[in-house]
N, C-alpha and C positions, 0 to 999 in steps of 0.2 A: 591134551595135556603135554606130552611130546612137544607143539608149537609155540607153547609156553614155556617149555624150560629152554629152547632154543632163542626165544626171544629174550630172555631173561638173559643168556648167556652169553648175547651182544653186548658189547662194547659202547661207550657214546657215538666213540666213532666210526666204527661199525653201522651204528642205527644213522648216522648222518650220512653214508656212503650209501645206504641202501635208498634211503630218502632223497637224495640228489639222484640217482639211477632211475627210478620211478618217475622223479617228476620230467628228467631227460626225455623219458622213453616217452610219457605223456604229449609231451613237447614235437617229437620228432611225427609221434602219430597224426598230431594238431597239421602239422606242415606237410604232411603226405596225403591229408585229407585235403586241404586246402590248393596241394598242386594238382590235384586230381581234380577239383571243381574245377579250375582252371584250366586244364586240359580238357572238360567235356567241355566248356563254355566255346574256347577258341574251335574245337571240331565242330561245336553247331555253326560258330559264324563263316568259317570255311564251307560247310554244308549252305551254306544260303548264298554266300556268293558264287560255290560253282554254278548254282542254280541259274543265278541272275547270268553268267560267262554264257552256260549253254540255250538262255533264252534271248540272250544278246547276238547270238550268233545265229540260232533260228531264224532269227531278224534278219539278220545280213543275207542271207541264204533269198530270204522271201524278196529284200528288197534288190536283188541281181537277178531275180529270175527273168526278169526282160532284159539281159544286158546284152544279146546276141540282136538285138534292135537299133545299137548303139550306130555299128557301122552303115546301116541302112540309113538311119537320122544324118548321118554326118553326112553322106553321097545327097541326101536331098538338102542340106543345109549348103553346101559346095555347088550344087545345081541353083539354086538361087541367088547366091553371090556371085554365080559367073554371067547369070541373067544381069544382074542388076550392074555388074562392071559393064555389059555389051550396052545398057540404059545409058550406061554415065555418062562414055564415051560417043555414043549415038548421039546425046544431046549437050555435047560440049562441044563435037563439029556441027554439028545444028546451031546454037548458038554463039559458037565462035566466027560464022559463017555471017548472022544476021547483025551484031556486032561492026565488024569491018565495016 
């Protein structure tokens, strides 16, 4: 009874101030739910990409682990081209020879 003579006891304007505050507050709830979906969505897709960073780099890890092989390849790759330069040259005076 009390809440009824209080209601009574507003104004128009009054009942339209309370009414515009309510639907505000409704309002403001709507957008603080809604940036909060938003921020759990964006931390899942951050959650998935570290995922993919730290399984990308797994990778790299795996695909170096022969990379102390590297300088060995390259001494046998230089040992071949200095064969095939003493060939060149072997058979350029060979044949600059039968030439003449």
């Amino acid at each position: 009874m009390h809440t009824l003579a209080i209601a009574a006891a507003m104004n128009s304007s009054e009942h339209t101030a309370w009414l515009v505050a309510i639907i505000l507050g409704f309002v403001v709830v709507l957008a603080v739910a809604a940036l909060l979906s938003l921020l759990i969505y964006f931390i899942k897709v951050i959650d998935r990409r570290v995922v993919e960073v730290r399984d990308t780099l797994g990778a790299a890890t795996a695909n170096t682990a022969n990379a102390a092989l590297v300088p060995q390849v390259a001494d046998g790759v230089e040992a071949v081209l200095a064969e095939g330069l003493k060939h060149h040259l072997f058979l350029g005076r060979v044949l600059g020879k039968v030439k003449s």
